[in-house]
DRENPA-3360 file (N, C-alpha, C; in nm, 2 decimals, always signed):
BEGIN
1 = XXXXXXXX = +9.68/+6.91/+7.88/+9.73/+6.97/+7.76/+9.66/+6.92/+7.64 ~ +9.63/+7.01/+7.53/+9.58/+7.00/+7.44/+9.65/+6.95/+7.35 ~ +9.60/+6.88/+7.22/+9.71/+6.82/+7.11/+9.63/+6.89/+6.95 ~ +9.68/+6.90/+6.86/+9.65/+6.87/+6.71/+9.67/+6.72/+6.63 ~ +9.59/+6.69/+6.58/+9.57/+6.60/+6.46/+9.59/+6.68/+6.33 ~ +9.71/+6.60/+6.22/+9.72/+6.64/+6.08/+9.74/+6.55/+6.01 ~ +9.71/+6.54/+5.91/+9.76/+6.46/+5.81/+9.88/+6.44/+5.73 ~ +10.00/+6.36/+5.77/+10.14/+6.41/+5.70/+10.11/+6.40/+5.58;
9 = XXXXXXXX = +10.09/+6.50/+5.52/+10.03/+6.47/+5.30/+10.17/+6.46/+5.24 ~ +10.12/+6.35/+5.15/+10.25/+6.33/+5.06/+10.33/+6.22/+5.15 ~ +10.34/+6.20/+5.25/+10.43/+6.07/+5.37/+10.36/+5.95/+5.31 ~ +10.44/+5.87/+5.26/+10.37/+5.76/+5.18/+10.40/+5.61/+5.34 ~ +10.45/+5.69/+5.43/+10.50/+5.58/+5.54/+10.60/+5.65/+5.63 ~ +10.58/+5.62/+5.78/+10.66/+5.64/+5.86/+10.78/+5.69/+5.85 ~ +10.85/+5.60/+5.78/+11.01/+5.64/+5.74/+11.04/+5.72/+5.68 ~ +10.89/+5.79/+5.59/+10.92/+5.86/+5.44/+10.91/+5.99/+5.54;
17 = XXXXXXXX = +10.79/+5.99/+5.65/+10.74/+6.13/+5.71/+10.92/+6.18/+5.83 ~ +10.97/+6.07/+5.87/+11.11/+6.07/+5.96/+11.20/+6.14/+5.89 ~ +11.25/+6.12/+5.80/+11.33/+6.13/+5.65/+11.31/+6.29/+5.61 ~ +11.14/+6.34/+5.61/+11.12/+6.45/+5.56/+11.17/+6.54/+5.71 ~ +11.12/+6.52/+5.79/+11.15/+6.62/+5.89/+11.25/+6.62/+5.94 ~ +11.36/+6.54/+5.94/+11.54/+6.52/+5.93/+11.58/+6.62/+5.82 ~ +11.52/+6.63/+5.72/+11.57/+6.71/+5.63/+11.53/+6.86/+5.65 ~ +11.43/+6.88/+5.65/+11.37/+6.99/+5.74/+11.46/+7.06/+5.85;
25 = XXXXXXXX = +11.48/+6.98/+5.91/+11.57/+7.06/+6.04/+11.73/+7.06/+5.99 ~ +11.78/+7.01/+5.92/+11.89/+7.06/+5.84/+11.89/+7.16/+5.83 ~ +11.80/+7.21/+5.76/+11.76/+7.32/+5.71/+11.72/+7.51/+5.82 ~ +11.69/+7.47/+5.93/+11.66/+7.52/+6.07/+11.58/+7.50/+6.14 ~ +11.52/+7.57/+6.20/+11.36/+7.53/+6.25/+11.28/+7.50/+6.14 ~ +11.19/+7.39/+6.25/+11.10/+7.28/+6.17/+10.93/+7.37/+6.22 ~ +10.89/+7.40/+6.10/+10.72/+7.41/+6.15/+10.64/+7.45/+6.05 ~ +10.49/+7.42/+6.08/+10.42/+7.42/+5.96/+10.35/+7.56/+6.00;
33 = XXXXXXXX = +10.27/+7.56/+5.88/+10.20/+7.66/+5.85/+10.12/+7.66/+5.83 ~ +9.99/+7.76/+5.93/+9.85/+7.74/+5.90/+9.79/+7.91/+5.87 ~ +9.66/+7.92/+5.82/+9.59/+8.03/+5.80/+9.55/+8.11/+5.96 ~ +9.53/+8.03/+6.03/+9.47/+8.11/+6.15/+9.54/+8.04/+6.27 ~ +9.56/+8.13/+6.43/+9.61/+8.06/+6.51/+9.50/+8.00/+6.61 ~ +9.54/+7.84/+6.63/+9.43/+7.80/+6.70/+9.39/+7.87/+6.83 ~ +9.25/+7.87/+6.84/+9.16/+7.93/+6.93/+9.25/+7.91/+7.08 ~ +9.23/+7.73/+7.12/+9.25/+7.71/+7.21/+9.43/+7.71/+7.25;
41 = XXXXXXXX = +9.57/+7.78/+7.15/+9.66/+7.77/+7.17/+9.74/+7.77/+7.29 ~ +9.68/+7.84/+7.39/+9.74/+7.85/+7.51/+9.70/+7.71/+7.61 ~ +9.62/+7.64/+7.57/+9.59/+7.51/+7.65/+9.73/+7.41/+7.53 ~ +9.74/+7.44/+7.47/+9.86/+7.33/+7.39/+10.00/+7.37/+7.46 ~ +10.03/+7.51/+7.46/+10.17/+7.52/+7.48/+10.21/+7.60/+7.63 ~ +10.07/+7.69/+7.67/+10.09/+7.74/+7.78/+10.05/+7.89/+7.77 ~ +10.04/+7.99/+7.83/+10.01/+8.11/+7.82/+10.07/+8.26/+7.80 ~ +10.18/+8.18/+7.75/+10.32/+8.28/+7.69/+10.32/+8.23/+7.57;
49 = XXXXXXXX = +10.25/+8.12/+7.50/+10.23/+8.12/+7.42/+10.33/+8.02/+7.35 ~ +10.46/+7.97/+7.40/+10.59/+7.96/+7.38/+10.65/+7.80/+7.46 ~ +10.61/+7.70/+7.37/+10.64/+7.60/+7.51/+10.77/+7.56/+7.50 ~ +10.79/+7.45/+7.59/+10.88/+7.40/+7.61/+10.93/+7.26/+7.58 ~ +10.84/+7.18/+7.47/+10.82/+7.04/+7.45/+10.75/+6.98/+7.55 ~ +10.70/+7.03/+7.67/+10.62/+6.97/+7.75/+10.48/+6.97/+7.79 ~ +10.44/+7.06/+7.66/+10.30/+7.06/+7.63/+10.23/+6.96/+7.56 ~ +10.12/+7.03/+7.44/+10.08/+6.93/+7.35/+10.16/+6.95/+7.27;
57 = XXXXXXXX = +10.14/+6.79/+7.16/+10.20/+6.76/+7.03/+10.07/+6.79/+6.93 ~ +10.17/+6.76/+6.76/+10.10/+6.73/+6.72/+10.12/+6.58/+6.63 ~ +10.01/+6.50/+6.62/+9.98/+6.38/+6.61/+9.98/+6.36/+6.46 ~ +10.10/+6.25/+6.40/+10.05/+6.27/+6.25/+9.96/+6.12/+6.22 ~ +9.89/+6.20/+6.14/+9.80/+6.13/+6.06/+9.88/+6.02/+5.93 ~ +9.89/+5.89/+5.92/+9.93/+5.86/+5.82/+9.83/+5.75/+5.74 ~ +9.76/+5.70/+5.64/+9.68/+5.61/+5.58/+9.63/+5.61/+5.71 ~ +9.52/+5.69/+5.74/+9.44/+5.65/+5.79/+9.43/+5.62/+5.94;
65 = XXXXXXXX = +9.57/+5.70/+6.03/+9.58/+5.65/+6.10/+9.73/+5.68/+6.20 ~ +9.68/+5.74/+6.28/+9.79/+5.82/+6.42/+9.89/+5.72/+6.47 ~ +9.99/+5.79/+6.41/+10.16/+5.69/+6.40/+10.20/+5.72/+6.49 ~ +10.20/+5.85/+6.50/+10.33/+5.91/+6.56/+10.29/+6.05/+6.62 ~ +10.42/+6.13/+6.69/+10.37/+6.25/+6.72/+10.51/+6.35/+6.74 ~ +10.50/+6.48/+6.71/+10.61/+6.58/+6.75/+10.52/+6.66/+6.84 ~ +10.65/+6.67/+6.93/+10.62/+6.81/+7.06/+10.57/+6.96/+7.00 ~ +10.46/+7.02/+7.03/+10.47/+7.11/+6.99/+10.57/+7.24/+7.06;
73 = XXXXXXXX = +10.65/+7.37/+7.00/+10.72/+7.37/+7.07/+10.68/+7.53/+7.08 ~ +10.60/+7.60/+6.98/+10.55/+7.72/+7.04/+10.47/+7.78/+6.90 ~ +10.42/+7.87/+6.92/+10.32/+7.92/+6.80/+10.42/+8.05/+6.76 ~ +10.41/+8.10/+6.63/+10.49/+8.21/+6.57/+10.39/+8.28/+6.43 ~ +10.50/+8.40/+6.42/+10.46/+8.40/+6.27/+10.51/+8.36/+6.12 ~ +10.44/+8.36/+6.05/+10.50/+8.29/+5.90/+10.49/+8.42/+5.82 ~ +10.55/+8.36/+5.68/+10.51/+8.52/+5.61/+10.36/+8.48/+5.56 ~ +10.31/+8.58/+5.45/+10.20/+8.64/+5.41/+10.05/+8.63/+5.54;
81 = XXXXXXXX = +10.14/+8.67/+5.66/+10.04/+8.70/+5.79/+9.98/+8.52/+5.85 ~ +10.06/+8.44/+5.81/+10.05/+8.26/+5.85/+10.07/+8.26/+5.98 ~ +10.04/+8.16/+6.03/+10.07/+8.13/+6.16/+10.16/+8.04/+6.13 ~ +10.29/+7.96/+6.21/+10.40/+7.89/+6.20/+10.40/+7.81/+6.38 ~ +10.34/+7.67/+6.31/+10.33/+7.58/+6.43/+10.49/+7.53/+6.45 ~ +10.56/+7.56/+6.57/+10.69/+7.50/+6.57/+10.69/+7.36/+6.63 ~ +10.78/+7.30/+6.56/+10.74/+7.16/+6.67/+10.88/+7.07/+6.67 ~ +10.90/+6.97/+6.72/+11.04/+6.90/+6.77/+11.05/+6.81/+6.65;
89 = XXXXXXXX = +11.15/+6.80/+6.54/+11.15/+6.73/+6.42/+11.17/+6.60/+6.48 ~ +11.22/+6.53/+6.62/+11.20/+6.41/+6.61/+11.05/+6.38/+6.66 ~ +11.05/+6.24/+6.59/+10.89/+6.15/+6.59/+10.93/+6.09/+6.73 ~ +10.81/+6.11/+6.79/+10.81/+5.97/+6.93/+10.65/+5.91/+6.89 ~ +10.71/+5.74/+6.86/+10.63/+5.67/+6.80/+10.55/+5.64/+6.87 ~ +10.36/+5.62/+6.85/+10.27/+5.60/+6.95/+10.22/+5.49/+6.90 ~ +10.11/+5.40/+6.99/+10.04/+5.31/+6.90/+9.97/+5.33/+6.85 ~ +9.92/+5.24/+6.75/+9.86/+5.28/+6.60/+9.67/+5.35/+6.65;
97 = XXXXXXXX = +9.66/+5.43/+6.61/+9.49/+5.43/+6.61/+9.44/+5.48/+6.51 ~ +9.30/+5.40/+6.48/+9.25/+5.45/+6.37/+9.22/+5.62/+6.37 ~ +9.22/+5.70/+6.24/+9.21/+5.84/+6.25/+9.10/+5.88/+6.08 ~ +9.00/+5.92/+6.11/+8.97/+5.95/+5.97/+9.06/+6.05/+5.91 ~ +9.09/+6.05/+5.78/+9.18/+6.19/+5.73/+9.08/+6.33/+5.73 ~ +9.19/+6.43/+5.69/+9.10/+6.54/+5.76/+9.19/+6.67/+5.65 ~ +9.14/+6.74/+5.68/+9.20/+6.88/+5.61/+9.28/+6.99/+5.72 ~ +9.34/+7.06/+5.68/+9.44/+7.12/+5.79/+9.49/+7.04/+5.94;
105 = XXXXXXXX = +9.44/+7.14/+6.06/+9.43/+7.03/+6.17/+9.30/+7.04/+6.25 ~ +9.34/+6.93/+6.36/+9.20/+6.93/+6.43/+9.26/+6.93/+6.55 ~ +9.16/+6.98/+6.68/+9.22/+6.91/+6.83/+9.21/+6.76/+6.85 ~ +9.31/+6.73/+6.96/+9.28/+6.61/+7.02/+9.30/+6.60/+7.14 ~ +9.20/+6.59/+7.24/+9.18/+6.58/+7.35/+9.28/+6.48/+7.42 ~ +9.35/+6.53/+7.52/+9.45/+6.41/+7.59/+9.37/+6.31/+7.61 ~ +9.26/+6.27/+7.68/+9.24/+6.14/+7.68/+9.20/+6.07/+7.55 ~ +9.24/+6.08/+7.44/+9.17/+6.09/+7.27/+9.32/+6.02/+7.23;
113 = XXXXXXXX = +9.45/+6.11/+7.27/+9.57/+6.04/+7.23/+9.60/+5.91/+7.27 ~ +9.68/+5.84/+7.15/+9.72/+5.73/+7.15/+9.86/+5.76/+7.29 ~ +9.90/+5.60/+7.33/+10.03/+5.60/+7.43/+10.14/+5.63/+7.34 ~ +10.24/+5.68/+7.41/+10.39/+5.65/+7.31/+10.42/+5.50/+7.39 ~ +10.48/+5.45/+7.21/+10.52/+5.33/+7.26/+10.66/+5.31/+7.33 ~ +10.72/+5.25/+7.37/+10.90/+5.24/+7.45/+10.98/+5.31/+7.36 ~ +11.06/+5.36/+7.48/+11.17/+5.42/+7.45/+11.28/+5.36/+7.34 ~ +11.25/+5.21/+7.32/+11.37/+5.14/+7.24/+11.32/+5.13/+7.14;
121 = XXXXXXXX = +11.20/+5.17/+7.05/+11.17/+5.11/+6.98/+11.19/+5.26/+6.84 ~ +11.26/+5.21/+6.73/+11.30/+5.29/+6.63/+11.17/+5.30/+6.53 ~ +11.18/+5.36/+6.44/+11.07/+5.38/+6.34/+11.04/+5.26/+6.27 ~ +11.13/+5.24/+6.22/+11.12/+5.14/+6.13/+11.05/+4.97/+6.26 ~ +11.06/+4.99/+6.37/+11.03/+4.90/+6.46/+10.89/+4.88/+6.39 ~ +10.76/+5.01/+6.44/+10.63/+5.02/+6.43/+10.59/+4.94/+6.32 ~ +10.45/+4.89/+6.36/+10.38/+4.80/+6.27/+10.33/+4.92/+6.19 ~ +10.36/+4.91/+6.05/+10.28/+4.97/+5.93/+10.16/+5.04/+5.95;
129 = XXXXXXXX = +10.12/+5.13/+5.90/+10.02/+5.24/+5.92/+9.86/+5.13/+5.83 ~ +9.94/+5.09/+5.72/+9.83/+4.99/+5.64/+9.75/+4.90/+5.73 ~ +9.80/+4.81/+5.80/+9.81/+4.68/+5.86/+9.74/+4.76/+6.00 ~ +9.74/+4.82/+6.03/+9.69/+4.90/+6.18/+9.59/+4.96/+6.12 ~ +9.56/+4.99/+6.01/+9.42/+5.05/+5.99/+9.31/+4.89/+5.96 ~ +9.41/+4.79/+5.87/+9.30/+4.64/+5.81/+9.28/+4.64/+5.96 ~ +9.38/+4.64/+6.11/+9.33/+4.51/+6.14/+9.22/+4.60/+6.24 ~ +9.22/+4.72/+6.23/+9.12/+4.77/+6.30/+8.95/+4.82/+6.26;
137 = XXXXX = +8.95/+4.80/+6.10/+8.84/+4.79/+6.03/+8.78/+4.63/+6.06 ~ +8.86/+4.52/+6.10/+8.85/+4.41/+6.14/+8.78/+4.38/+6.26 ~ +8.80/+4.50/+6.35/+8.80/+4.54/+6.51/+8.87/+4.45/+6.60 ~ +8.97/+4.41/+6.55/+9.09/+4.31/+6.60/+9.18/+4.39/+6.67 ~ +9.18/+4.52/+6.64/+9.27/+4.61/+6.75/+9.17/+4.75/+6.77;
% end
């Protein structure tokens, strides 16, 4: 299964990007919006186009660096002819890896994705997106 890389823009931290997509799904379905649908979609979600959370995610990007991830949960449309990535508003937190920032999205190869970390561990658990980028410019992780 295939994944996406994005940048959460404007997520100043973990808790801030949790917080936004809690709010988001208040609201209904959670998904973003892109100009075109990815080439390779049917390697992410499957060939109906429509997954089931057991495909790929997408991986967010925070300072510099892959926190976290939502399930993607199927491809749609948006208005003015968009495409509308749906995805599972909860975060399952991974370990930290460095990520250059980027513009829209990118693929990420499964063997490319970070692990999710345990099942017990809450957002606010994770070590800081800052501190996982120093200590990996360091090459200490």
């Amino acid at each position: 299964m295939l994944h996406l890389t994005k940048v959460a823009f404007g997520a100043t931290s973990l808790e801030h990007l949790a917080e936004r997509l809690k709010q988001r799904a208040a609201d209904g379905p959670v998904f973003l919006t892109t100009r075109y649908l990815p080439k390779r979609h049917e390697e992410i979600v499957g060939a109906d186009g429509q997954g089931d959370g057991k495909g790929g995610s997408l991986y967010w990007i925070i300072k510099h660096t892959l926190v976290a991830r939502s399930p993607i949960l199927g491809f749609g449309e948006a208005e003015g002819g968009r495409v509308a990535i749906h995805i599972d508003p909860a975060l399952v937190l991974t370990e930290g890896r460095p990520k250059r920032a980027h513009q829209g999205w990118r693929y990420l190869e499964p063997g490319d994705a970070p692990a999710d970390l345990g099942g017990d561990v809450v957002v606010g658990d994770a070590m800081p997106a800052a501190l996982i980028g120093k200590l990996a410019a360091l090459g200490l992780i």
